[in-house]
N, C-alpha and C positions, 0 to 999 in steps of 0.2 A: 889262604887269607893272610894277607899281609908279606912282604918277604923275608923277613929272618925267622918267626913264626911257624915260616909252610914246613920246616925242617924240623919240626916237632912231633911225635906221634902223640898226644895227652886221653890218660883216658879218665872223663871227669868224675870226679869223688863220687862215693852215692849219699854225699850229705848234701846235694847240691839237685836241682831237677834233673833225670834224664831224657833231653829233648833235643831235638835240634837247635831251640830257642837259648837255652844255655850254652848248648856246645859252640854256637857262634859269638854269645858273648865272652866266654872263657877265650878264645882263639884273638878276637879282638884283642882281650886285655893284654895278654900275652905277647900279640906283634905292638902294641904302643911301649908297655913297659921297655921291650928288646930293643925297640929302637931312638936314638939318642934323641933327648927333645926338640934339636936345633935342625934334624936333619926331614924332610918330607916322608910322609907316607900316607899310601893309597892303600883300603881295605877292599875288597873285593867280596861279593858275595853273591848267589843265584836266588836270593829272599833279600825283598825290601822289608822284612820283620825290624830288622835290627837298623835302618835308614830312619823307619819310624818311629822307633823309639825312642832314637836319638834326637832326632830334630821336628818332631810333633808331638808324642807325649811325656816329655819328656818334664816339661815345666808344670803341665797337672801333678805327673808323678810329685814332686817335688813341693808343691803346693802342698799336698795331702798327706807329706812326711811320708812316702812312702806306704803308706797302708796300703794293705792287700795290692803288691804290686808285684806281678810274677818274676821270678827271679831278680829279687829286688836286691840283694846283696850283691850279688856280680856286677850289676847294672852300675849301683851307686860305687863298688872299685873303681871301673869304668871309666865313668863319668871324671872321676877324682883325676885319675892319670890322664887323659883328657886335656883336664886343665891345667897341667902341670906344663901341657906341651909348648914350645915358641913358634916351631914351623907349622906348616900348611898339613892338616893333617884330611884326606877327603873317603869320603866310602861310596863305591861304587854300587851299583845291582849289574849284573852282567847274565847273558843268558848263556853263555859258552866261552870258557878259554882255557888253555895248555895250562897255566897257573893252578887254575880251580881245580879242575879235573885231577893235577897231583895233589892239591890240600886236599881232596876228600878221599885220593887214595891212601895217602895218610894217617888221613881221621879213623879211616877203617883200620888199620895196622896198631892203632893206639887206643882202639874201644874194644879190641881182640887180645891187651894185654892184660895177664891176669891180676897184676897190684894196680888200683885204682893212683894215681896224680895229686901231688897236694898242692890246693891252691890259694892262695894267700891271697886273702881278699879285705884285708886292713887297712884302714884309710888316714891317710897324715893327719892329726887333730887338726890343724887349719885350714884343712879341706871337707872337714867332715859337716854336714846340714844339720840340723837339731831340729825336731817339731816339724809343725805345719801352721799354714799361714789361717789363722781366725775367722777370715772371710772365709774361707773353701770351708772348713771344719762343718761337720753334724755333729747332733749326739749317736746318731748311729753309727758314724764315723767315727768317733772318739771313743765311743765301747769295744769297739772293733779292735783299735789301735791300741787302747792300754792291756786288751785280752789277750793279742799278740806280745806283749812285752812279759806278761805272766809267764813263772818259770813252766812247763810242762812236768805233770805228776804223772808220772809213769805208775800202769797199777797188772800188777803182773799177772792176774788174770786176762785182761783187757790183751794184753802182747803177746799171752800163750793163741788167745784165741785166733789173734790176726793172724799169728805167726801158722798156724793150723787150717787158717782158711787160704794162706797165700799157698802152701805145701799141698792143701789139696786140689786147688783150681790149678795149678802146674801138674800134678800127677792127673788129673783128670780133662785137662783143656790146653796142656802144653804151652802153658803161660804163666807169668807169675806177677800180679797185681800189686800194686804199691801200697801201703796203709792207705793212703788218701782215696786211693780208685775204690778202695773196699767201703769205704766208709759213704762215699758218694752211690755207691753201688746200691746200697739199701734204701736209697730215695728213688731210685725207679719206678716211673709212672704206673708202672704192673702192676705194683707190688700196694695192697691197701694200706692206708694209715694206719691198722690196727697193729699187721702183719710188719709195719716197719717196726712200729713202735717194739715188737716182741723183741726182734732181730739186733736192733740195738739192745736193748736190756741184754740179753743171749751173747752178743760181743763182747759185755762188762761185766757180765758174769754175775747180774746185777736183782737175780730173779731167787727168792724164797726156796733154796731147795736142798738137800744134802747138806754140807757144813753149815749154812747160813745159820742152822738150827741150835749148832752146840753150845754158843753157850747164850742160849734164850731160858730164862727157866721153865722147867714144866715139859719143854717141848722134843728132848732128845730122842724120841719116839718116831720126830720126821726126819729124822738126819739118813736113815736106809729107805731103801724102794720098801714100800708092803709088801709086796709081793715076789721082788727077787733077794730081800734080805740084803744088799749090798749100798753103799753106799748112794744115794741118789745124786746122778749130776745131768745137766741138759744134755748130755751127749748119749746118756744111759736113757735117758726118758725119750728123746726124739729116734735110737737107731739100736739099741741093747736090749729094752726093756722086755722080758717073755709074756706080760701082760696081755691080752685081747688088745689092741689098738697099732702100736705102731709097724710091725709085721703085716698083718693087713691091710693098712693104709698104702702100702709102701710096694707089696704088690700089686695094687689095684691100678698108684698110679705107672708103673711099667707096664702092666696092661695095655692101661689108653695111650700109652704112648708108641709100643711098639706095631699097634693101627697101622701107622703110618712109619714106621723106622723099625731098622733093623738093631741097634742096639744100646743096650740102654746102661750110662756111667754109675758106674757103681755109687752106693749109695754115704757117703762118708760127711760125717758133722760139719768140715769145713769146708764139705762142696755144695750143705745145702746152704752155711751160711754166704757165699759166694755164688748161688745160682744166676746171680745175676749180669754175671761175669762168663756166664758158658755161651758157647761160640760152636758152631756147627755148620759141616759144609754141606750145600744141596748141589743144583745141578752144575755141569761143569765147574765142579769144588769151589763155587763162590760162595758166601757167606751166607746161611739162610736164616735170614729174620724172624719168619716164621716157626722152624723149630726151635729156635733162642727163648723166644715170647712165652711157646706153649711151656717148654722146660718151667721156665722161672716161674707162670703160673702153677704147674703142678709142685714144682718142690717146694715154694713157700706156703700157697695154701695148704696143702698136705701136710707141711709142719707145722702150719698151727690150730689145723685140726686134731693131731697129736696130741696138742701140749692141753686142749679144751676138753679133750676127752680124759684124759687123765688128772686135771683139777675138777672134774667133775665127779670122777671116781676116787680118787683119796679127799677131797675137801665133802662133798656132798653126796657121797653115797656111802661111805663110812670102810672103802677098797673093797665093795661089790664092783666088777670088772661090768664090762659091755657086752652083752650079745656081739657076734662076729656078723649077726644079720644084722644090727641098729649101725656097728661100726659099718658095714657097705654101703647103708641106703643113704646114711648120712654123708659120706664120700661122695658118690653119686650123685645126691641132690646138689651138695656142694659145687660140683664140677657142673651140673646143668644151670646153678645159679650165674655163675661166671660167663657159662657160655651168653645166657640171657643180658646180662650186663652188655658185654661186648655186644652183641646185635643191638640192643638201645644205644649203645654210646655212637653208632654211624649215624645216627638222624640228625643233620646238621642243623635243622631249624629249630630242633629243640636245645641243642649244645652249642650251635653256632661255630663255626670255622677253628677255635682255637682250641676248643674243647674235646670237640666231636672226633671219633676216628676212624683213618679213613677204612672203607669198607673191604681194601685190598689186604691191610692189614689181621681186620678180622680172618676174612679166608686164608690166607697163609696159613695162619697161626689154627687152625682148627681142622683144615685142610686133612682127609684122611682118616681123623677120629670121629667123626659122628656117626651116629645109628644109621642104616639103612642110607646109607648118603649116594649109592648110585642113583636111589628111586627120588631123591632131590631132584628141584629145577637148578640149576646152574647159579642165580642170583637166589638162597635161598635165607637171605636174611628177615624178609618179612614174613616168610610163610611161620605160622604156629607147629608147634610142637615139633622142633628141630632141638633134638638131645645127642646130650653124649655116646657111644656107643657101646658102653656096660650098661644095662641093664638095674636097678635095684631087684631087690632078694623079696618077694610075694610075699604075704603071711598063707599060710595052709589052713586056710579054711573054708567050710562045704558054703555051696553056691548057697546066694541068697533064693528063696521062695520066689515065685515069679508073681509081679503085679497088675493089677490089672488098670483100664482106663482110667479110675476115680480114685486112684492109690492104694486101695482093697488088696487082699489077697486074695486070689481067686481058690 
């Protein structure tokens, strides 16, 4: 991209997005700055991303101050160098050429270097734009815009834990998620309002539990687990705790999962905070939807069946634990409630097109774990009493008396 440029390998900062969309506007700045204002230059590129931005959003951008504008720092370098230039400056889209083909062999050579490029992205005061124009502005707009100027409070709980959840979705999915994809990650449509709502408190560390205690008066009594004497933290109560609850929980859900799958990722605090990030191959190793879906359902409802069972048991029962039989049946039900949801959510004329989902989605994702599912019909969303394939745990007790016609006992 560009000709004095192509002869760069850069590999861009990670204070910067890492996407193609930046890496062609860093490349751009780079071949304008390099080459002298007065002399021509043709940018070349195999994406009209960056044609567009240039010369059709460019003036909304700008308009709006820049608010929520992706790679908005680079862009407005840019733009600045841009217009600093006198000759003819044009940008191609091209579908093939000996140029391209070595800039991107390049680009590869300079993303495989291990110290990250610095890129200077400061713009001459009398090139620099201030605000945005009155007319365009909302107030939504405008909360937006001064919320992004606010300095960022880093709160070192909050960074252990992303840092914990990026570390475990790489050890356990061979990836490694941005803060931003983690954070976005916990709005997944899967995933209930409630069960969001926990997952965020759980990432800021932000939930009544162990330290939170010490210095409340009165209360240093809830700073240890009851029951294992150590310190209480969300990672001891959802994956540590020897209490009746989450041992249980946690085999149950490997249970129904290995139904259908042969095995099952270990079970780690910032893999459940991150389930929603797990990836899984099916048939010829393509992506399978379906066991992604079922995952993220089991590992967040199952954690905050955990956390309910246990404020149920230190707040209102005084750390009398659970029966191992209430702890199953209520897993159980739980996972048949879900299943139920999803078979209702396919009926398009009750949810209508944008709500509804689709029916293929449901079988994927359940596909394998249900009871008795060979003796199913194929399409077995409307038939009743289509359950999970554990079982709950019977109470032991002798048959009822036999009744008769008129409800008598005979």
């Amino acid at each position: 991209m560009g000709t004095p440029a192509q002869e760069l390998g850069i590999r861009v900062p990670e204070s910067l997005a890492q996407n193609t969309q930046s890496a062609e506007i860093i490349a751009a700045l780079l071949s304008v700055r390099s080459t002298p204002p007065d002399v021509a230059l043709r940018i070349e590129s195999k994406k009209d991303s960056l044609l567009r931005a240039l010369s059709t959003k460019l003036p909304a951008w700008e308009d709006r101050g820049w608010i929520e504008t992706p790679n908005a720092g680079s862009l407005q370098a840019l733009v600045a160098a841009l217009r600093t230039r006198t000759a003819e400056t044009r940008i191609a889209v091209v579908t093939a050429s000996v140029e391209v083909e070595e800039a991107h062999s390049i680009a590869r050579t300079g993303a495989a270097k291990q110290n990250t490029d610095h890129i200077n992205l400061q713009i001459p005061e009398h090139l620099q734009l201030r605000g945005a124009k009155l007319s365009t502005l909302t107030q939504a707009l405008a909360y937006r815009g001064i919320k992004a100027l606010k300095e960022k409070v880093n709160r070192k709980t909050t960074d252990e834990n992303v840092l914990s959840t990026q570390q475990a979705v790489k050890t356990l999915f061979k990836k490694t998620p941005t803060e931003k994809l983690i954070w976005k990650s916990i709005r997944n449509k899967d995933i209930s309002r409630q069960v969001r709502n926990f997952m965020w408190k759980t990432l800021h560390g932000a939930h009544r539990v162990g330290k939170f205690w010490t210095h409340i008066p009165d209360m240093g009594d809830r700073v240890n687990c009851q029951h294992c004497g150590v310190v209480e933290t969300m990672e001891h109560i959802l994956i540590e705790c020897s209490r009746p609850g989450q041992k249980e929980i946690w085999a149950l859900a490997e249970s129904l999962w290995r139904r259908s799958h042969t095995t099952w990722p270990t079970v780690l605090f910032g893999g459940i905070m991150g389930a929603a990030l797990a990836t899984f191959s099916g048939e010829n190793n393509k992506e399978s939807k379906g066991s992604a879906r079922l995952y993220r359902i089991l590992m967040t409802d199952s954690m905050y069946l955990i956390w309910k069972i246990r404020c149920e048991v230190v707040i209102r029962d005084n750390g009398v634990a659970k029966s191992v039989t209430e702890i199953h049946n209520r897993w159980v039900a739980l996972m048949n409630e879900r299943l139920e949801i999803d078979r209702s959510l396919t009926n398009r004329v009750r949810f209508g097109k944008q709500h509804a989902i689709p029916a293929s989605v449901v079988f994927d994702t359940w596909k394998g774990s249900l009871l008795n599912e060979n003796e199913l019909p194929p399409h077995w969303l409307r038939e009743p009493e289509v359950l999970v394939g554990i079982l709950p745990i019977r109470s032991r007790r002798s048959p009822s008396p036999p009744v008769g016609r008129r409800g008598r006992n005979r």
